[in-house]
C-alpha positions as CSV (number, residue, x, y, z in Angstrom):
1,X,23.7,18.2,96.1
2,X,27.0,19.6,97.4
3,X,26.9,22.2,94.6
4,X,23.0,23.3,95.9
5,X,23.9,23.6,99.4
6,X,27.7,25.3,98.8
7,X,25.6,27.6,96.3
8,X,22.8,28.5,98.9
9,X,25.5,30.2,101.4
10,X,28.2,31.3,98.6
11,X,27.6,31.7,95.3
12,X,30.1,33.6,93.8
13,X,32.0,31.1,94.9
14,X,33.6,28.1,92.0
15,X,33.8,24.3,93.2
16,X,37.1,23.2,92.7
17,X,36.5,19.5,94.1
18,X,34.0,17.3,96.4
19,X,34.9,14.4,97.2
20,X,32.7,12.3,99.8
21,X,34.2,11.8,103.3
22,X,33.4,8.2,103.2
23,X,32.3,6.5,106.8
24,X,35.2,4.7,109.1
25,X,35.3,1.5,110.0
26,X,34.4,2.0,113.9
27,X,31.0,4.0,112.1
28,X,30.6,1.1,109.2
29,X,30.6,-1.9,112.5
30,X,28.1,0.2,114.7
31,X,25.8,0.6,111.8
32,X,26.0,-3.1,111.2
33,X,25.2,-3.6,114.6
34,X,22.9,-0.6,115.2
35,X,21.4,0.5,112.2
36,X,22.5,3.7,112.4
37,X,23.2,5.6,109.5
38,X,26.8,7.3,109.3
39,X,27.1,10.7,108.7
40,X,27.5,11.4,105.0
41,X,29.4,14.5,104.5
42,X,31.7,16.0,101.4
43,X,34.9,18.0,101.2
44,X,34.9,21.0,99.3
45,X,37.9,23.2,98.1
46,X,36.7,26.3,97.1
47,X,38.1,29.2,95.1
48,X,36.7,33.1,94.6
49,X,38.6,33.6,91.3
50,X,40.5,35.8,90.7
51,X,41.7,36.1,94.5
52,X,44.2,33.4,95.5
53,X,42.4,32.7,98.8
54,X,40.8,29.4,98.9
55,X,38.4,27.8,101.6
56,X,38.2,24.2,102.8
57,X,34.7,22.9,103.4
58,X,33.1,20.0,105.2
59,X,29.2,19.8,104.0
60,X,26.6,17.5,106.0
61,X,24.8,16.0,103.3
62,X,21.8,15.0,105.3
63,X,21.1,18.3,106.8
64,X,22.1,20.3,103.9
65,X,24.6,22.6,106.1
66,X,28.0,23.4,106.0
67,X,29.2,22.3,109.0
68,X,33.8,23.0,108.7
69,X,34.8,26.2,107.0
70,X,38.9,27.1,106.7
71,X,40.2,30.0,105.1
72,X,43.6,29.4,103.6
73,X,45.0,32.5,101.8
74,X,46.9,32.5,98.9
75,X,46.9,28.9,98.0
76,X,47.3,27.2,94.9
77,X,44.2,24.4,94.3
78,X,44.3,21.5,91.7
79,X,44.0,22.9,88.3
80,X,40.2,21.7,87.0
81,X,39.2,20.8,83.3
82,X,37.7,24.2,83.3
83,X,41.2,25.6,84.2
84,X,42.7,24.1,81.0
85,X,39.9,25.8,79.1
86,X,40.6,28.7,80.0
87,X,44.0,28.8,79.3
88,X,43.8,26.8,76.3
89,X,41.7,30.0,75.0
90,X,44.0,32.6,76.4
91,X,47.1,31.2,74.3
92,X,45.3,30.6,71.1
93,X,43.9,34.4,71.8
94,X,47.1,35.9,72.2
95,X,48.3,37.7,68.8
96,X,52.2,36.8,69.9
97,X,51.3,32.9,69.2
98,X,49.1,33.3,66.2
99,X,51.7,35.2,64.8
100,X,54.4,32.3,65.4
101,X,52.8,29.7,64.7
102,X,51.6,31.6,61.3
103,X,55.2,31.8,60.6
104,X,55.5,28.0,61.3
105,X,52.0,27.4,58.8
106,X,49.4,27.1,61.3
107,X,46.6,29.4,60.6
108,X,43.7,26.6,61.7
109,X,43.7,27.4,65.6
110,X,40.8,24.5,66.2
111,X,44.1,21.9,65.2
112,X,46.2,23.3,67.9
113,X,46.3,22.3,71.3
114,X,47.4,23.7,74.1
115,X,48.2,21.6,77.3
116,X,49.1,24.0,80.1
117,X,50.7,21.1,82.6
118,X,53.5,22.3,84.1
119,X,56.7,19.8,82.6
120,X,60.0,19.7,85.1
């Protein structure tokens, strides 16, 4: 759902994360009390590859609008599976690293793998 409705205003944009903004306690009581529904809403970071600007996004689920919006420029997001993909693909494309590790006896590229975590 968050995907439609970040889609419907932006869709060059790519998802990096949505998790739910789950309801607080003071909206969880009145609803016990009340009946009425909390707002349900979900966080979005996304990113307009290759630029290094990301936005920040608050979507109302219920009314299928975006309702926060903060540019932050030149920020670094969570890495996604799709991240490690593509860099998995890069390295074993690159002619420098099939060429060492055909020195070393590797020639089958689908038994390498290629982790790009950062290790400090």
């Amino acid at each position: 759902m968050v995907v439609t409705i970040i889609h419907t205003f932006l869709f060059s944009s790519h998802i990096n994360n949505t998790p739910t903004q789950e309801p607080t306690k003071a909206q969880l009581i009145a609803f016990n009390k009340t009946g009425t529904l909390p707002p349900r809403a979900a966080f979005c970071i996304l990113q307009f590859p290759p630029s290094t600007d990301i936005v920040e996004a608050v979507v109302d689920l219920a009314k299928g609008t975006v309702t926060e919006w903060k540019d932050i420029p030149n920020a670094q997001p969570v890495a996604t599976p799709d991240d490690c993909f593509e860099a998995e693909e890069i390295v074993k494309g690159d002619a420098v690293v099939q060429d060492l590790l055909k020195k070393r006896g590797i020639t089958d590229l689908d038994l390498v793998a290629c982790d790009p975590w950062c290790v400090f």
